[in-house]
C-alpha positions in Angstrom: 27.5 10.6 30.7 29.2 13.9 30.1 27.1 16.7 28.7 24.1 15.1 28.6 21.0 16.5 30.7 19.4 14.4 33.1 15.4 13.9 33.3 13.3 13.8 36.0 11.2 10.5 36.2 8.1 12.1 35.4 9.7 13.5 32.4 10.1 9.9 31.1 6.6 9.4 31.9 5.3 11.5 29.4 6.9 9.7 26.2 4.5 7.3 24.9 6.5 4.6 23.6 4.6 1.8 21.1 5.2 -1.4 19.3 4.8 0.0 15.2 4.7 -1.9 12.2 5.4 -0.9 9.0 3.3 -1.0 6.1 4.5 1.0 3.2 8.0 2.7 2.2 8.4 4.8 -0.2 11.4 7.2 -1.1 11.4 11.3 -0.9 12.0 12.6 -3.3 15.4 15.2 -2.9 16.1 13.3 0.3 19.0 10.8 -0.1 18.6 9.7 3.7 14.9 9.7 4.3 12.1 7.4 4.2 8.5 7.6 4.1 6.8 5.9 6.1 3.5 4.4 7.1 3.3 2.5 9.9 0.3 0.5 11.8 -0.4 1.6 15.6 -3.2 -0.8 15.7 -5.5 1.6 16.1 -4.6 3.7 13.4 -1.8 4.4 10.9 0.4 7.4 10.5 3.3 8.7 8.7 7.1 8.6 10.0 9.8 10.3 8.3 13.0 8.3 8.6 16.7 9.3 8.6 17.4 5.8 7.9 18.0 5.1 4.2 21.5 4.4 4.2 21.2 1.4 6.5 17.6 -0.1 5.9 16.3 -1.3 1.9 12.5 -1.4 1.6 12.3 -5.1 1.3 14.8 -5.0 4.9 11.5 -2.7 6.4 8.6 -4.1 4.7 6.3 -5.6 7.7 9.1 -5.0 10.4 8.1 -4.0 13.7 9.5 -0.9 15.4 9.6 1.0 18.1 7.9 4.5 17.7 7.9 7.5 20.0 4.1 8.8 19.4 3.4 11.7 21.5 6.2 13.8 19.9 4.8 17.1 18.3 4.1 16.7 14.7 7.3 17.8 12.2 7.3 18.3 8.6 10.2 17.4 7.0 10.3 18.0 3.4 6.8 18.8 3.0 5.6 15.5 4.6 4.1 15.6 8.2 6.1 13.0 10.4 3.7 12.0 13.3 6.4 10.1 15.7 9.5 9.2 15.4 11.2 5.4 15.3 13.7 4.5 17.3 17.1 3.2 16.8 21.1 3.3 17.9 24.0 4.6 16.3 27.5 4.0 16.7 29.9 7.4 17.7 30.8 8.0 14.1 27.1 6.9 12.7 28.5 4.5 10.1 26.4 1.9 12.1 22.3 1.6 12.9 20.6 -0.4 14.2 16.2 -0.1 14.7 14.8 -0.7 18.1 12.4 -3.7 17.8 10.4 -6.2 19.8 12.6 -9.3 20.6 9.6 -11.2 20.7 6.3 -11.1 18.6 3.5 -8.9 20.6 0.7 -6.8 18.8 1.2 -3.3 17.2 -0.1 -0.9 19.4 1.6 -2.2 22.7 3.1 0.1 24.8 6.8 -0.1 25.9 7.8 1.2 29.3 
């Protein structure tokens, strides 16, 4: 595609990529698209801030499992530290979204790749 960068394979290699669930929601206060988030690893929980609350209701999230990027460098994003980030596709104009999850039920903490 146009105007998008190109990785080498071992930049790929770096992202850890695992299967999330998600425990607890809860809404930010002066953040009309963001979610709080706590989600299960399996061998730990951690909290995801989440661009997503236009498209997603708590009960839609409650115990859904997602796809988390986990080796990205900590953000804070107001105030909260977000310790991954989920993923999920957009249409061009972002009136669409659409979470990344396991077609298939497999245990949090599995790695994608």
């Amino acid at each position: 595609m146009e105007g998008i960068a190109t990785i080498k394979f071992e930049d790929f290699e770096k992202m850890e990529l695992r299967v999330a669930e998600i425990q607890t929601i809860e809404d930010i206060e002066g953040a009309d698209k963001l979610y709080k988030l706590e989600i299960n690893l399996g061998n730990e929980v951690r909290t995801i801030c989440a661009g997503i609350k236009g498209f997603y209701s708590h009960e839609d999230l409650q115990g859904k499992k997602i796809i988390v990027l986990t080796n990205l460098k900590p953000r804070r994003l107001k105030g909260i530290e977000s310790q991954g980030m989920l993923l999920a596709t957009s249409n061009e104009d972002h009136t669409k979204l659409s979470l990344i999850s396991p077609d298939r039920d497999i245990e949090v903490g599995s790695i994608v790749g």
